[in-house]
N, C-alpha and C positions, 0 to 999 in steps of 0.2 A: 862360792860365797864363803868369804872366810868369818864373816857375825863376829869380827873383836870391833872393841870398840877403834870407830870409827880414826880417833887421835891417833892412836896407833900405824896406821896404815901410812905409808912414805903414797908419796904423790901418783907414784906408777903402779902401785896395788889399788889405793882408790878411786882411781879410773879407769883399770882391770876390772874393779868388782861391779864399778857402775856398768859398763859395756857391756857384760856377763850376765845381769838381769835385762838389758833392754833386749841381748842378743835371746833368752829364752822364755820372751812374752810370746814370738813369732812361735816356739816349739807349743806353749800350751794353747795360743790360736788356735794351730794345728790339726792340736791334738796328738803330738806325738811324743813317744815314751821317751821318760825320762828314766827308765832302772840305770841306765849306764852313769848317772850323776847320783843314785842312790846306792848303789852296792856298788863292790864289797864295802865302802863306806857313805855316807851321806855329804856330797858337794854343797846341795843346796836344799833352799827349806821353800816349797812353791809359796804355801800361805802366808809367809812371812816376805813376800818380793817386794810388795809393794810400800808398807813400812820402814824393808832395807832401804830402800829406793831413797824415800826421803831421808829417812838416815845420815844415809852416803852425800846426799846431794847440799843437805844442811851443811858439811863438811866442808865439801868442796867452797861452797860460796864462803863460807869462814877466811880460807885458805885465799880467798880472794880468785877463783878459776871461777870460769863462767859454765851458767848449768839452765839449759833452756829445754833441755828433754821431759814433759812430765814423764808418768807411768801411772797408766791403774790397771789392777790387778783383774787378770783373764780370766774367763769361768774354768776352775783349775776340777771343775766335779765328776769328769772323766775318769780322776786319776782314784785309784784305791784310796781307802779314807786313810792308811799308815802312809802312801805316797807326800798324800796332799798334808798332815802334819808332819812329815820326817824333819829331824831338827839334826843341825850340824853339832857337833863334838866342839865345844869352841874353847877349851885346854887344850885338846889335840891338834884343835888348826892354831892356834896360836903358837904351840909348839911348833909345829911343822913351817908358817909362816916365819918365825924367828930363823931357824935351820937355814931356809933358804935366802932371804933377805935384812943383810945386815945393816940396810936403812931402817925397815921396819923394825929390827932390834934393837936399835941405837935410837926411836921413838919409844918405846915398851921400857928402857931402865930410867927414863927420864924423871 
């Protein structure tokens, strides 16, 4: 989850990031850990998935892509109570998102 605001994101990030929460509703389903998306840094923010979700998906429809996936948000109360708030770094992904995509850059100075 890269959490910058949504405008920002070129077409192939915001459909990375939406896939990205649908593909780790099945993990908290589950039940199973997620440290490898929170350390050494935080990927993603569980509590905040379902919020992103529509988020992202408000975007999309703007953009004119079609978006028929709901989500709601899984009983995440397995996870340690730092797991289940962990919040992304969103200077730092937005930095590191610019680094590697200079779609998403060339959206960001606009």
């Amino acid at each position: 989850m890269w959490m910058i605001e949504p405008q920002l994101l070129c077409n192939k990030h915001l459909l990375g990031e939406h896939f990205e929460i649908h593909k780790h509703k099945h993990n908290f389903e589950k039940k199973h850990s997620i440290a490898g998306r929170l350390f050494p840094f935080v990927q993603i923010e569980p509590s905040s998935m379902e919020l992103r979700h529509d988020i992202l998906a408000s975007e999309m429809l703007r953009r004119g892509m079609n978006h028929q996936s709901e989500y709601t948000q899984p009983d995440i109360s397995y996870l340690p109570a730092e797991n289940q708030n962990a919040k992304v770094n969103i200077k730092e992904s937005k930095k590191e998102l610019f680094k590697r995509c200079i779609n998403c850059r060339k959206r960001g100075v606009k």
